[in-house]
RODO-2510 file (C-alpha; in nm, 4 decimals, decimal comma):
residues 206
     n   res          X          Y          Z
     1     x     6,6612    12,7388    11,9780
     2     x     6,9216    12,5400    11,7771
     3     x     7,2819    12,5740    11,9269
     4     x     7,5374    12,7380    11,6919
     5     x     7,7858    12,4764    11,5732
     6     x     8,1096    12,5417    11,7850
     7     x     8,3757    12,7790    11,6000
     8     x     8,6431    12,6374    11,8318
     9     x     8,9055    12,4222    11,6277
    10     x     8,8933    12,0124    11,7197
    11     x     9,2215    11,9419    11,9516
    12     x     9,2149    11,6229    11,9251
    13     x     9,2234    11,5872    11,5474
    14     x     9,4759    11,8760    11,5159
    15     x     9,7154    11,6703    11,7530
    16     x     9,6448    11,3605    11,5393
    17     x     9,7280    11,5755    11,2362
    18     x    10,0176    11,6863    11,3975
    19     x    10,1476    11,3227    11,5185
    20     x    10,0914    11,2067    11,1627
    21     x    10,2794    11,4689    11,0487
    22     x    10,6300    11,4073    11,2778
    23     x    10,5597    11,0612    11,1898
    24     x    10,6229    11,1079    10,8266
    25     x    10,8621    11,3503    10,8966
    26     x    11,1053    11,2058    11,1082
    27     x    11,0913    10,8669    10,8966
    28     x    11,1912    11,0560    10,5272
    29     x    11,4658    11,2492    10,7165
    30     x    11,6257    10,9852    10,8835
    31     x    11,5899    10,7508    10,5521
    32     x    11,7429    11,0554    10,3668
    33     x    12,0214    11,2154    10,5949
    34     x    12,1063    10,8803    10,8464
    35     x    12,0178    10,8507    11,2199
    36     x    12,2896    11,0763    11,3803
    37     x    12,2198    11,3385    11,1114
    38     x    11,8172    11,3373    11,2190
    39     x    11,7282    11,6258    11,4715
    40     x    11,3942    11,6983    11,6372
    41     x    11,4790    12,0450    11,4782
    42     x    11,4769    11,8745    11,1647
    43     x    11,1768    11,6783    11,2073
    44     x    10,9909    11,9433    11,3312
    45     x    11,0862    12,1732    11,0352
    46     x    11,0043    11,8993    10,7879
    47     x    10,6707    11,8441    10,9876
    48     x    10,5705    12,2328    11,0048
    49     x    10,5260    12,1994    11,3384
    50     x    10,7238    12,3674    11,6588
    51     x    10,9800    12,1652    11,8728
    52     x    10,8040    12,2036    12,1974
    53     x    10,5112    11,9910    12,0262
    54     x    10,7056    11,7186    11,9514
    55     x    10,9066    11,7265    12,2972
    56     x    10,5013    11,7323    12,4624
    57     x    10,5122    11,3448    12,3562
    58     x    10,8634    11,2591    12,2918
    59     x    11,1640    11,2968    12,4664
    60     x    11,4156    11,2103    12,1959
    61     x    11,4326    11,1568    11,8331
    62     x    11,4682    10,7694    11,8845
    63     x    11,1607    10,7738    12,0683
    64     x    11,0063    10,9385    11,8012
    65     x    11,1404    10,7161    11,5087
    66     x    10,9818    10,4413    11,7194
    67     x    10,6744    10,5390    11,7804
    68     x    10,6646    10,6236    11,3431
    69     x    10,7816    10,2392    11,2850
    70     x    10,5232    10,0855    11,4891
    71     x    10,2476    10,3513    11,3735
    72     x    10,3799    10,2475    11,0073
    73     x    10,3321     9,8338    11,0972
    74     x     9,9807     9,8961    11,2790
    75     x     9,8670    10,0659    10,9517
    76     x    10,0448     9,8164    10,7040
    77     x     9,8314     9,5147    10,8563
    78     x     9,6023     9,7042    10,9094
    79     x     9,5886     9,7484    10,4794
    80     x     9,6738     9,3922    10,4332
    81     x     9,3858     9,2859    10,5986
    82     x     9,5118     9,1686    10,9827
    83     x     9,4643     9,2857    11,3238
    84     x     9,8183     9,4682    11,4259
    85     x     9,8414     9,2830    11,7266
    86     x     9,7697     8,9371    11,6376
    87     x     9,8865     8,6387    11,3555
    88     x     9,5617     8,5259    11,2342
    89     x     9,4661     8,1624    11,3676
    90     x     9,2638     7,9900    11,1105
    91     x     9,3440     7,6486    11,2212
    92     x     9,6410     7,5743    10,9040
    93     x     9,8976     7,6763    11,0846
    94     x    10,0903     7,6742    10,7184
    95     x     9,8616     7,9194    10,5627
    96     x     9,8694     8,1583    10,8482
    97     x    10,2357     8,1989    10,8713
    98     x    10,2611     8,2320    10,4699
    99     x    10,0081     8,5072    10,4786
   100     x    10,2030     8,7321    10,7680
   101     x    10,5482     8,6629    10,6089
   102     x    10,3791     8,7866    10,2697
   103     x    10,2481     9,1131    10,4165
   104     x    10,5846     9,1419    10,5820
   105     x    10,7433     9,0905    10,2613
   106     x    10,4994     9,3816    10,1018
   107     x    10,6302     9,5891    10,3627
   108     x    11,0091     9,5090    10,3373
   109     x    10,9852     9,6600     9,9466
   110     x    10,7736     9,9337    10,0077
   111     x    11,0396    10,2063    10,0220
   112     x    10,8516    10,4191    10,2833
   113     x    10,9152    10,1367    10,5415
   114     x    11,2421    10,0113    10,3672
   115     x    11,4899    10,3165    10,3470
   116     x    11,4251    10,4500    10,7211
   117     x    11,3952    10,0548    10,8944
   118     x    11,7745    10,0060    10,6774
   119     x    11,8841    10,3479    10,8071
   120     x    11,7907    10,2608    11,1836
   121     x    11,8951     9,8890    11,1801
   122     x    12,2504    10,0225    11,0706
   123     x    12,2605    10,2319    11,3108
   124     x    12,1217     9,9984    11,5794
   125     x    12,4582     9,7503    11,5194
   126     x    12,7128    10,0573    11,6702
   127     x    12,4410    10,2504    11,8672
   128     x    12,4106    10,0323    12,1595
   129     x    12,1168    10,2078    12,3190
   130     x    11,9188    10,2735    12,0076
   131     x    11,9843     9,8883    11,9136
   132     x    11,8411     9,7560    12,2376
   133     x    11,5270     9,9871    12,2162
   134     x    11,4752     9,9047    11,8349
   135     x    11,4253     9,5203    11,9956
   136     x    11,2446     9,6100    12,2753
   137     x    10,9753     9,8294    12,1381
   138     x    10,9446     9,7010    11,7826
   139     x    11,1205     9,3545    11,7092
   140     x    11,0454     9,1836    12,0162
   141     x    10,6763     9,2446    12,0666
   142     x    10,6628     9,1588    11,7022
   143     x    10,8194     8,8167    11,7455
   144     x    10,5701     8,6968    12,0377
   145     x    10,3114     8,7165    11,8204
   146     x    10,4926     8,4484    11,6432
   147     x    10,5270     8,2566    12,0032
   148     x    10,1828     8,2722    12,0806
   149     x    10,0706     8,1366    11,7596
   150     x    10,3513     7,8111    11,7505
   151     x    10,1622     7,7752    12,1207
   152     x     9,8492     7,7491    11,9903
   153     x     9,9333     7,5075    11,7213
   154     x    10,1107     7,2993    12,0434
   155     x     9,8019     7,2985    12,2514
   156     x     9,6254     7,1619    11,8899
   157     x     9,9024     6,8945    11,8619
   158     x    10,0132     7,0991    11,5017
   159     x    10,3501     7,1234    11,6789
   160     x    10,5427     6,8937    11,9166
   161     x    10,5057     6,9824    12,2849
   162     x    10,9026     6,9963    12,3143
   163     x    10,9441     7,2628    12,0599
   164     x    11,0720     7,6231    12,1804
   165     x    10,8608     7,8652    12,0377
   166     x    11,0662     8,1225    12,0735
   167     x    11,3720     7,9395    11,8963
   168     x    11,1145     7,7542    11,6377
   169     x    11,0113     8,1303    11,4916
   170     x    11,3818     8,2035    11,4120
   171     x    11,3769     7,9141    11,1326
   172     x    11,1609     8,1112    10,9040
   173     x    11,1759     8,5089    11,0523
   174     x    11,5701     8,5418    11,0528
   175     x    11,6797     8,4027    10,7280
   176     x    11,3943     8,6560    10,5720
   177     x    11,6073     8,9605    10,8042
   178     x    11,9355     8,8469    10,7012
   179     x    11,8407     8,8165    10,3341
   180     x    11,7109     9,1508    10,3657
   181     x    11,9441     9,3233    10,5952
   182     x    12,2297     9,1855    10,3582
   183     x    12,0858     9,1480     9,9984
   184     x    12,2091     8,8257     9,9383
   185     x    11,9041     8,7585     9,7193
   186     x    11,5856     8,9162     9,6312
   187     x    11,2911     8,8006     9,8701
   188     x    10,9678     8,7161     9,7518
   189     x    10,7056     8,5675     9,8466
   190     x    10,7944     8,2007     9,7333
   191     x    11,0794     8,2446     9,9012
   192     x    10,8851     8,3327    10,2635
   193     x    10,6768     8,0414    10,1614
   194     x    10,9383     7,7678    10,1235
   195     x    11,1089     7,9214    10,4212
   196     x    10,7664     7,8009    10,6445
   197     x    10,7516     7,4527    10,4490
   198     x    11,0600     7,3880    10,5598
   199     x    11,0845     7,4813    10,8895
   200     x    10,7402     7,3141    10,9437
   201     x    10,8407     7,0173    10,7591
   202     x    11,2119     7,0113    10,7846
   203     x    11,4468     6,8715    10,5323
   204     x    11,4819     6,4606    10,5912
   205     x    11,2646     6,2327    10,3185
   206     x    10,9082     6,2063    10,4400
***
């Protein structure tokens, strides 16, 4: 005898639901209202959902925000194509960091990632704390993917052995922040572009 599909509502995607839900919540109120202005009673109002749910996997609205950014990064390389956790390693070490820094120019403009990350990173500069979690969850991990890719091109003799990784990435990922951060010109993706061919090739006559 066949068994009777299970009435019994899925947990698992009904937390998923829900998750997706603070997620896109907590980002539009923050990019609306500010960072101090954001509550969890906010977010969970704009989510539909009750506070106790969001305090079963949060334990403050920073955490929260967080957890939405890098949700929001997994699932915008995801759509252009890249594994969230790695820069792609094609052997032209050129072409690989052109392609990242375009997605990461596609998701600078997009205004569902742009209002709430310009929101947070102003608050970051006079919120001590939230700054110093902002690089420790999301900007840092980000940036050693950078430092393991400038190491592979090392052990491939694409970059000299003497260069700092870690200082090398700077050349071509903080002038695209500041331009952003500041508007002090549009950015583009001719702009991320030139940024690598110089920093790769540097400015003396070759």
């Amino acid at each position: 005898m066949a068994e009777k599909p299970s009435s019994l509502p899925d947990s698992s995607r009904r937390s998923e639901k829900s998750r997706r839900a603070i997620h896109t919540a907590a980002l539009a109120l923050v990019g609306e209202v500010g960072y101090p202005r954001t509550t969890i009673e906010g977010i969970a109002a704009r989510a539909g959902v009750g506070k106790q749910t969001i305090y079963r996997w949060w334990s403050s609205k920073a955490e929260v925000l967080l957890d939405a950014f890098m949700d929001l990064g997994e699932q915008a390389a995801r759509a252009a194509g890249q594994e969230p956790d790695e820069i792609p390693d094609t052997g032209d070490l050129a072409a690989d960091l052109k392609l990242v820094l375009r997605a990461t120019v596609d998701e600078l403009l997009d205004p569902a990632f742009e209002v709430p990350a310009r929101a947070l990173a102003a608050e970051g500069l006079v919120n001590e704390r939230l700054g110093a979690e902002f690089v420790a969850r999301l900007l840092e991990p980000q940036l050693q993917l950078y430092v393991r890719r400038l190491r592979s091109a090392q052990t491939k003799g694409d970059v000299r052995r003497d260069v700092d990784p870690r200082i090398a990435l700077e050349l071509f990922v903080s002038p695209l922040a500041q331009r952003w951060l500041q508007r002090t010109a549009p950015i583009s993706y001719d702009y991320t572009d030139t940024l690598v061919d110089y920093a790769l090739h540097g400015l003396a006559p070759r």
